[in-house]
N, C-alpha and C positions, 0 to 999 in steps of 0.2 A: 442642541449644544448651546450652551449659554456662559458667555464673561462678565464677569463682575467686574474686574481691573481696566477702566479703560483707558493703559497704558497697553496692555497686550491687546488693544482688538489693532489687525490689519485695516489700511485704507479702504473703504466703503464705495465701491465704483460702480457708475452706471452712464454708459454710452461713452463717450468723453472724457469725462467730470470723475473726479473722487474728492470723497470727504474724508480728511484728515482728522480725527477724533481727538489726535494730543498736542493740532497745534490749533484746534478748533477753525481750520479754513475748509473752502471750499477751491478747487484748483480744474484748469481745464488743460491739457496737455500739457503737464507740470507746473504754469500759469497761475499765481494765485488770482483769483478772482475777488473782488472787492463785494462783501454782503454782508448787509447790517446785522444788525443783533437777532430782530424780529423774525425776517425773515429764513435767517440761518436756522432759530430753533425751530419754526416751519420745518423747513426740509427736515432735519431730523427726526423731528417726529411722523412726518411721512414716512419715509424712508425705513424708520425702526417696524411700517407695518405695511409692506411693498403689497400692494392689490386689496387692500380695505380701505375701508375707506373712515378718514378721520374726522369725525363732525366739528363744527363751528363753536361749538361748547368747549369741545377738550380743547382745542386750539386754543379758546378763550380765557379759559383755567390753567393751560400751560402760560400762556405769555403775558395774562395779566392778574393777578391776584387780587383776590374777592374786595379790599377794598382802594382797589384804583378806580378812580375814575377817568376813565375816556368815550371815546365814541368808538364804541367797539366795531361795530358794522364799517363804518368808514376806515376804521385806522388796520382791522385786519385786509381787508380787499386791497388797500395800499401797499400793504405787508407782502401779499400776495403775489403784486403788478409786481414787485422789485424782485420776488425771487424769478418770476418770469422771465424779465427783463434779462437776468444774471445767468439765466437755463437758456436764453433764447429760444423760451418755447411759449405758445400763445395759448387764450380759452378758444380759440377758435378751434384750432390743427393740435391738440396738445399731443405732445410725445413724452411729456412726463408726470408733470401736473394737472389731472385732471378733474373739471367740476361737477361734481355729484348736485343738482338744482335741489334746494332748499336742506338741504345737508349738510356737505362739506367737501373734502377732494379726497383724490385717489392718487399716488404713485404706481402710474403703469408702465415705466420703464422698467426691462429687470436689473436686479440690485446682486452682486456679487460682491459680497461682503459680509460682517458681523456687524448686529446693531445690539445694543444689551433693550428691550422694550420699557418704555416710562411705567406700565401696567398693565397687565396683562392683555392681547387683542383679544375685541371684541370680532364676534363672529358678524358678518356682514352678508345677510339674506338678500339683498337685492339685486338685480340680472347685472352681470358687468356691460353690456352695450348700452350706451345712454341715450337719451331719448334726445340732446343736445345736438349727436352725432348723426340722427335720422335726420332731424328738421336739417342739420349743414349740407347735405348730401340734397336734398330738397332745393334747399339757396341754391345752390352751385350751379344744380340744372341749368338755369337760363343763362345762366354763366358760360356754361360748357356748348350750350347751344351757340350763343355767340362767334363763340371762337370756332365752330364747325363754321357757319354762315361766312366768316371772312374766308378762310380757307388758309388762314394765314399759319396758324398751327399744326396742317396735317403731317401727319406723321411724326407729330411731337415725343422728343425725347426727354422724358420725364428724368432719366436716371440721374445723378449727380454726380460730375467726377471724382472716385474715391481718393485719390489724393489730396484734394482739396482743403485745406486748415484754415479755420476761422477764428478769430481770436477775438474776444472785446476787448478796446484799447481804452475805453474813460467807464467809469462807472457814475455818473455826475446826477445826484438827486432832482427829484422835478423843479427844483427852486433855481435850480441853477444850470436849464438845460443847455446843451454844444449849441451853440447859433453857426458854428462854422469849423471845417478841417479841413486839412490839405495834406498830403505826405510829401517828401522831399524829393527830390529828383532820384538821392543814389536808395532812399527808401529806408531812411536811418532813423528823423524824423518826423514827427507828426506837429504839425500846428495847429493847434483848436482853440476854441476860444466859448464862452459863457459871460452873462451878463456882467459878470464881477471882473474879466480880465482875459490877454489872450497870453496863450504858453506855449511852451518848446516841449514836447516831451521825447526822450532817449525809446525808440520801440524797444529793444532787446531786453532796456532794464527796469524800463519805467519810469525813470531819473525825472522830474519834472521842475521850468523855471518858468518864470514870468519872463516874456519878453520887454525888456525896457523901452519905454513909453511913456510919453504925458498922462496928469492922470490921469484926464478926462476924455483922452481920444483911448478908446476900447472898441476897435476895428473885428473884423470877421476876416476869416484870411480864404484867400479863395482858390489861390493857384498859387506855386512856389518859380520864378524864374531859372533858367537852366545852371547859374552859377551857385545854388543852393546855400545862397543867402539872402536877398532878398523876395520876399512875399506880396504879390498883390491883393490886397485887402480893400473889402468895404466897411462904409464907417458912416451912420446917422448922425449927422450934427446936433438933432435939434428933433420936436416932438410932429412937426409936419414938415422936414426935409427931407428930400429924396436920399436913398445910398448915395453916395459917393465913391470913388475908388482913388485909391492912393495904393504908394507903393512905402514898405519899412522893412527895416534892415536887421537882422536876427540880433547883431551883436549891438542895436541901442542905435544912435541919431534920431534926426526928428524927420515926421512922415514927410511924405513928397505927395501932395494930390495931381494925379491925372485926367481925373475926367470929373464934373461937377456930379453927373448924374450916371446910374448904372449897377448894376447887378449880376449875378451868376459870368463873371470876368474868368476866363482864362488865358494863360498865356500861350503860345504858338510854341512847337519843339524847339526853334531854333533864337526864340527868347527876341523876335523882332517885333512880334505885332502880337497884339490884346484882342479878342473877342468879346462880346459881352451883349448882351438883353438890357433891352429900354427900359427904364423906370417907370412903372405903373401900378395903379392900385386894384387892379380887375380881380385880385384873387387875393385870400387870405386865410388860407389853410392850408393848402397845395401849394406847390410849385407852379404855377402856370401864371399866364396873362401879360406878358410882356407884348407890344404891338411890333416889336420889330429889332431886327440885330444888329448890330454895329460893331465893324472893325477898326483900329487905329493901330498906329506903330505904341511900340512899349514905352514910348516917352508921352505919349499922351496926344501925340500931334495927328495930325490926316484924319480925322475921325469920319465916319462914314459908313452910311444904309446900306447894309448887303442883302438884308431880304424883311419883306415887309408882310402887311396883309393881303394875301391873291385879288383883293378888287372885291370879291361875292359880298351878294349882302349876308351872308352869314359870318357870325364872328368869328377871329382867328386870334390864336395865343400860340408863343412858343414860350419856351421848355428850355433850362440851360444847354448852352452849346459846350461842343466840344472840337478837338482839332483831329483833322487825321493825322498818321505818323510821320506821311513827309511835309504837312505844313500846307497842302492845298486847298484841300478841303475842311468843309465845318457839317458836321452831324448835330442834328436836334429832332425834336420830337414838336412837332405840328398839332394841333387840337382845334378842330370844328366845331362850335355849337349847330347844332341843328333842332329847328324846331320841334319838339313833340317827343325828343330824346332824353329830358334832363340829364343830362350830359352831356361828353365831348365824343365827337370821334376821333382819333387820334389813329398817327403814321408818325414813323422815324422819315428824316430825308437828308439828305447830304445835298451840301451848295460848292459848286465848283468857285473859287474865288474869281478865276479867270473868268470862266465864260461867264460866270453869273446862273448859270443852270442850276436847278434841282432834281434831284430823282427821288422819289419813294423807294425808300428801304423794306418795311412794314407796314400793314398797317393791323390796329388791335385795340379797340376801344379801354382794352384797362391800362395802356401804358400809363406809366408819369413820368415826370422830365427829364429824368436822369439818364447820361447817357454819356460813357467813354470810348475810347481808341485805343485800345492795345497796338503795342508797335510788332506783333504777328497777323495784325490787320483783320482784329476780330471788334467786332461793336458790343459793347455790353451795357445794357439797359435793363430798367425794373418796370416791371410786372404789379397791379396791385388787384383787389376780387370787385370793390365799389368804393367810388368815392366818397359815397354818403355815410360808408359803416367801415369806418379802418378799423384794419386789421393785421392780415400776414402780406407781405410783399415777396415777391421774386425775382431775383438778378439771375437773365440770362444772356448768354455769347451767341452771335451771329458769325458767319466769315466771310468777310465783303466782298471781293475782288478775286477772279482767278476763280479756276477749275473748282474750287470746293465753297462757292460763295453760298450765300442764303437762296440765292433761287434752285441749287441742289439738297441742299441740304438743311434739317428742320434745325433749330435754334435747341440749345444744350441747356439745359438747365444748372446753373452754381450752386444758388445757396436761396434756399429759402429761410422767412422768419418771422416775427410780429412786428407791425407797423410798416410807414412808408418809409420810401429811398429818395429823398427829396437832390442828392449832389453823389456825386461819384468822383475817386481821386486818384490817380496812378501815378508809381513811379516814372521814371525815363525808361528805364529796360521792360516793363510791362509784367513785371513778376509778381509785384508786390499791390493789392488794390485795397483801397479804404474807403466807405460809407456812411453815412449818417442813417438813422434808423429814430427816427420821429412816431410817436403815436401818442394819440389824441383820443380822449373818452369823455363823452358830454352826458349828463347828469343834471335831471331835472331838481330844481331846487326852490323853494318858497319861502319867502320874507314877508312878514305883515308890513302893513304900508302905514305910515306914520306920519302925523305933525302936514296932514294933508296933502301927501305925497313927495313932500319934501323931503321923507327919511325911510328908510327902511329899516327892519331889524336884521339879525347877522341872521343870514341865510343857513336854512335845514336843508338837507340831502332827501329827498324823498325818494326816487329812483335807488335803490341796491344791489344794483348788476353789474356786471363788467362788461355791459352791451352797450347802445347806444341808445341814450331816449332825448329827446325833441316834445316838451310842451306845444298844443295848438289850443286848447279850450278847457272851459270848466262845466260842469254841469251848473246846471241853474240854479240848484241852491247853496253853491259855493263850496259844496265840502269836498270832492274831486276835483284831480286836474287828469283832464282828455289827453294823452300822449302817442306816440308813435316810437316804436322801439322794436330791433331786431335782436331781441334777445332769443326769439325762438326761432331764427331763423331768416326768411322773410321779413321786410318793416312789416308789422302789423298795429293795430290799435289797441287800446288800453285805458281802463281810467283806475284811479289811486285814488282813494281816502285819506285826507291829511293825517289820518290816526290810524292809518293803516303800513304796513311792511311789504305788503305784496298786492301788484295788482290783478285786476281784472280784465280776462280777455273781451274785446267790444267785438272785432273783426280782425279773423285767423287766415286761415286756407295757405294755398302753395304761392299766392301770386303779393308782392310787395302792395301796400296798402298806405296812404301818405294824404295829409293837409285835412285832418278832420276839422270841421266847422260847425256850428250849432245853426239850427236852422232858425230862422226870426224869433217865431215861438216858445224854441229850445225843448221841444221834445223828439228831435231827431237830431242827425249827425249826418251831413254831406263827406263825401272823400271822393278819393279820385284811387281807383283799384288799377294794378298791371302797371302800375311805374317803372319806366326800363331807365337806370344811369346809365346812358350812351346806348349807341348802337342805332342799327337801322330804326325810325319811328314809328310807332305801332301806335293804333285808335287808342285813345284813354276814355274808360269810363267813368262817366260820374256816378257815385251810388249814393243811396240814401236807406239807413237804418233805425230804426226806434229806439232812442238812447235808453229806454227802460225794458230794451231787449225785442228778438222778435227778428226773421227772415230780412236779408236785405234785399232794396230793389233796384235795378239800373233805372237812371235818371233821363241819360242821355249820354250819346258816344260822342265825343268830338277828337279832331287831329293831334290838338299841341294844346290842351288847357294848362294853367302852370299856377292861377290860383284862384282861390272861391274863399268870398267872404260876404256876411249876410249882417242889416244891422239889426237892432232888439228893439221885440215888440212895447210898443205897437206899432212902430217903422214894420215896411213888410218888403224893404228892397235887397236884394242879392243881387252883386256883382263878380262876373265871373270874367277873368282875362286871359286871352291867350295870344301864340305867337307864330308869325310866320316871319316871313325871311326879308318883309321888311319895317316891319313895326311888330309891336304887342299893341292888342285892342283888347278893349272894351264894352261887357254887354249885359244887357239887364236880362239877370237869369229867375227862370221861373224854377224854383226848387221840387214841385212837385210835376210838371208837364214838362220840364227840362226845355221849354220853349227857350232862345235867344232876341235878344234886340237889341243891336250894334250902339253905341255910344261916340259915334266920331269926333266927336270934340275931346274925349280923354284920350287918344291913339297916343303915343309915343314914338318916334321914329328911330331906326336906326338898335332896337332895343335888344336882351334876350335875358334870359332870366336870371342870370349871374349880376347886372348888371341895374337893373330898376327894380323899387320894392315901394311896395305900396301898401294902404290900410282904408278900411271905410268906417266914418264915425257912426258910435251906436245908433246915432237916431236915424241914418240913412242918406242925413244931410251935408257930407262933403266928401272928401278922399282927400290923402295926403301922399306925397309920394315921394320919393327921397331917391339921387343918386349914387349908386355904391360906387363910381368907375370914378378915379380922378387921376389924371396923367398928368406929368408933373411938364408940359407944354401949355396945359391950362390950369395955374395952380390956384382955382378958387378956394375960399374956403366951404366946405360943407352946407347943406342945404334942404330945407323941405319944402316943396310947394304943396300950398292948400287949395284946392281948386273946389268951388260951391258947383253943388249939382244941380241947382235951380237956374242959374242964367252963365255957368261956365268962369266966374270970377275966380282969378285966383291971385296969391300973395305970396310971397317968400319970407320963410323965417329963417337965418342965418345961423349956425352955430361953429362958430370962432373956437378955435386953440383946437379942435380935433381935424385927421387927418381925413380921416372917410366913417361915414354912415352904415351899417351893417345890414340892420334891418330897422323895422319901424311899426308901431301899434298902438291903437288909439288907450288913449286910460277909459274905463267903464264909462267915466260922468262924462265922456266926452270934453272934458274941459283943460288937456294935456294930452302927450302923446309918451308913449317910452321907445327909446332906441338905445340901438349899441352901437357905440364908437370904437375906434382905438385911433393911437397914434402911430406913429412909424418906427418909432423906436420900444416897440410893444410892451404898451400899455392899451389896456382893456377895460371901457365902463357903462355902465349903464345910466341911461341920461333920462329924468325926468322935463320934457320942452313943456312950456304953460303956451295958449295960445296967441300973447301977446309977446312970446319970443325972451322968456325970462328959462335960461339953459341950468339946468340944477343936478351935478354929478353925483348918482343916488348911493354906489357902490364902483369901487376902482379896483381890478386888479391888476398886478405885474407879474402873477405866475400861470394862469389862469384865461382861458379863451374866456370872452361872456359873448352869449348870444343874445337870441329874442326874449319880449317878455312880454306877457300876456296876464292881464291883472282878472281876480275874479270880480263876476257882478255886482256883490255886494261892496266892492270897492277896498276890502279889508285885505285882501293877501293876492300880492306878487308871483307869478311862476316862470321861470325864467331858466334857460340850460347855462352849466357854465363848465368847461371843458378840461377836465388834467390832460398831462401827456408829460412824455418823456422824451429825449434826444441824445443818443451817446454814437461813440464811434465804433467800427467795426474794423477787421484787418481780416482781407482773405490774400492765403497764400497758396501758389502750386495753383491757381483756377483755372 
């Protein structure tokens, strides 16, 4: 059957969602949904050929005509993310968009509707199960292993309550992601907020205002007080000043500051007293790293430690707090470093105000921070798969106390979807809950270096995936960059052609693959195989492979190695450092007999891998090391120490106006380092330091994560990830 008129075709419906043909939207439970141009005609031509799949060409010919120019590769995958985003559906888990590898995508939802076809479907011979969907299923394993191992999920109830309505509440482009929401006590309002300003929005209608306000205080709102007009909010004064919290009033006056310093701030049910996480810079992707919690009354006064770091020498981060429903208790999410883990372990626990006690709620190496109280005295908390490779997240319900708590009964699953769950926000009556959903995609990228590395050119996209990739090295004659990317599943390794589109597999298999390195020489590649993010620690190997191909072979097994770097020939040292529970050390590693020999003079105390980064210069003749952690009770400015490997001297080079250090890596000629900074009120750059401490910002973003960068040997081109992501609100109702 076929319409010509489409004025006569019926709504187009699939799951949820229909597409309105004559008023040209997209709508979820009669909901318009906010979707651009680009992406709308995506869907539709999806849609008009439900289970074929529609190549990268036609898509390219429908949305852009033969003589536009853009960056097609770039600007369709963007194109992409946003209908994702709008479908709430992932490349990972897709439930309706899915990726056909070096093709195009597929609509595998079914479609009950009329579409009139742009041209005739082409017939599609290739097997419907992807080959995407074996390697995810591969991932997951040690995943699911895991969660066997704590015991924590047995009997896991997968289903999701069918009543459950989810709704997006912002559609806000990546330029201008939600930094912050709250919803109202009676559940009327939403307060959110974006770089440009914070707003009021009406839920039922959408109605949307600016809340009146100085111009230049543009606050994060964080919790709503019980008389559901005033909001507590945080607010960065400055480009290395901690949050602050203040309190501002819906209908306009000027803010009231509370506390100088502080973060993820809630207020109590009964609107007397404030919670809130310490100011600290230990983390900067996630939610995590605060050293300790503090409560005060809602005026700001009594302030005061309720729970700190347990004493171990191993690190300790909490996770926004939350209140219980009658005000006694505070719920959070706990995170261990453990040596040899790359990652956290992680438990929910509740703190009695009174006694000062804790109990363990959970525990489950993928929690993140998020974590509310329903006033039917359920905990709902998110769930993510790894910290290194976001993705989909999961918000599930416990039930705490009484006959049907969690030590009866397994945790309920809500609502799953793409990206993290960094804050959770409830009405008063517990009906109504709203989320942030954050997701972050890093992309390796090369700039020629210029004007003797004082400039770069505007950075190319080399990576074309919607996975994650991570530059580590070049091959030796500069035309590849060595990557790590879980695009196929597993991180695995990788090297790219600056003139190439796709790369090449180095090192595959079942098990995560991470930190490849050139060996002095540069005819091989060190890595470290069986990378577990979190959980119990398991031996790590070091391997070593013939960059021009050829069987790999283990090096050496050790506990907790966390990095390896070698410097170029005819230097012939490798240093390799690892960590236990009360420093990271240092050792001079033989890359082909995997022998060690400790370096005590470079030990660091107190250390773990989140926190120190470090670099060896090409010739073999010094190390640098930089601290990431800066706590706003010692607010130096940033810092690199150079320490010579000949007699242990070292010096400090200062870099002024940033707030913290990211990572750090020497320039080829040895005669500069590159690092990435930001400041606190995010801003993102990559620093060119000379070694006499002259600080030169080579590239800045404000929409955009930047990471490491790693220059080739010839000294002519930069490789460096630098991260999109997205941030909008969600509203689940009936959970």
């Amino acid at each position: 059957m076929a319409v010509t008129n489409a004025k006569e075709l019926p709504a187009i419906r699939f799951g949820t969602f229909e597409v309105d043909l004559r008023a040209g939207e997209l709508r979820r439970n009669g909901s318009r949904i906010r979707l651009q141009e680009q992406p709308f005609q995506i869907l539709l031509a999806l849609i008009e050929r439900p289970g074929e799949v529609v190549t990268r060409e036609e898509l390219q010919k429908k949305l852009w005509p033969a003589d536009t120019f853009v960056d097609f590769d770039h600007s369709l995958n963007a194109a992409i993310r946003r209908l994702r985003d709008a479908l709430g559906d992932s490349a990972e888990n897709p439930r309706f968009v899915e990726t056909v590898a070096r093709r195009g995508y597929r609509f595998i939802a079914p479609v009950n509707g009329i579409a009139t076809p742009a041209e005739p479907p082409k017939v599609d011979t290739a097997p419907v199960p992807s080959r995407r969907r074996r390697w995810l299923w591969l991932a997951l394993i040690p995943l699911l292993a895991i969660f066997v191992s704590i015991g924590f999920h047995a009997g896991l109830r997968s289903s999701q309550p069918s009543q459950v309505v989810e709704t997006r509440l912002t559609a806000n482009p990546e330029e201008a992601r939600v930094t912050g929401a709250a919803i109202s006590p009676d559940g009327k309002y939403l307060a959110f907020s974006d770089k440009y300003g914070c707003y009021l929005r009406q839920i039922d209608t959408g109605e949307t205002h600016s809340i009146p306000l100085p111009a230049s205080f543009i606050p994060q709102p964080a919790s709503w007080f019980p008389d559901g007009v005033h909001i507590l909010v945080t607010w960065v004064a400055g480009p290395r000043e901690p949050a602050s919290l203040w309190t501002i009033s819906i209908i306009g006056g000027a803010p009231r500051k509370i506390a100088e310093q502080g973060r993820w701030a809630s207020v109590s049910p009964d609107g007397s007293q404030i919670v809130y996480a310490e100011q600290s810079e230990t983390a900067w992707l996630l939610p995590e790293g605060s050293q300790a919690l503090w409560v005060m009354q809602s005026d700001g006064e009594k302030p005061h430690k309720v729970v700190e770091s347990d004493g171990s020498h191993f690190h300790n981060s909490f996770g926004p707090p939350a209140w219980s429903p009658d005000g006694k208790r505070v719920a959070f999410v706990r995170s261990r470093y453990y040596p040899g883990s790359w990652g956290n372990n992680s438990q929910i626990e509740t703190l009695d105000l009174a006694t000062g006690k804790t109990e363990v709620v959970a525990q489950n190496p993928a929690l993140l921070g998020a974590v509310a109280w329903t006033k039917d005295d359920r905990l709902v908390y998110a769930t993510a798969s790894s910290r290194l490779a976001p993705g989909n997240s999961t918000l599930w319900a416990i039930r705490m106390y009484g006959p049907n708590n969690s030590r009866f009964r397994a945790p309920v699953r809500i609502v799953s979807g793409p990206g993290y769950v960094p804050h959770i926000s409830l009405s008063a009556k517990g009906d109504k809950l709203v989320f942030l959903r954050n997701t972050i995609q890093p992309d390796v990228y090369v700039s020629s270096v210029e004007a003797s590395g004082r400039e770069l050119s505007p950075p190319q996209r080399l990576t074309l995936d919607d996975r994650d990739d991570y530059p580590f090295a070049w091959t030796p004659d500069s035309r590849s960059v060595v990557f790590v990317s879980n695009r196929d599943g597993p991180h695995h390794i990788f090297k790219q052609a600056l003139d190439q589109t796709e790369p090449e597999l180095l090192v595959g298999g079942d098990e995560s693959s991470f930190v490849p390195r050139l060996t002095p020489e540069g005819s091989a590649l060190l890595y470290f195989l069986g990378v577990k993010m979190g959980g119990t620690p398991t031996p790590l190997r070091v391997m070593r492979i013939p960059l021009g191909g050829g069987p790999p072979q283990l090096v050496t097994e050790l506990q907790s190695a966390n990095n390896v770097q070698c410097a170029s020939a005819p230097a012939s040292l490798c240093l390799l450092s690892d960590l236990d529970e009360k420093r990271e050390r240092f050792f001079n590693f033989d890359p082909v007999k995997g022998t060690t020999r400790e370096i005590p003079q470079l030990a660091i105390d107190s250390a773990d891998y989140t926190t120190y980064n470090w670099s060896l210069s090409p010739d073999g003749k010094s190390i640098v090391t930089s601290n990431k952690q800066r706590t706003y009770a010692t607010p130096e400015m940033p810092s690199i120490k150079l320490t010579s490997l000949s007699d242990f001297s070292t010096r400090t080079i200062p870099v002024p106006g940033w707030a913290g250090i990211t990572s750090l890596d020497w320039a080829s000629d040895g005669k500069s380092f590159w690092a990435a900074a930001h400041t606190t009120n995010d801003t993102w750059a990559l620093l060119n330091i000379s070694l006499d401490g002259h600080v030169r910002p080579v590239l800045q973003e404000d929409k955009m994560v930047v990471g490491w960068a790693i220059q080739s040997p010839d000294g002519r081109h930069l490789a460096f990830w630098k991260a999109s992501g997205n941030s909008n609100v969600w509203l689940l109702e009936k959970f």
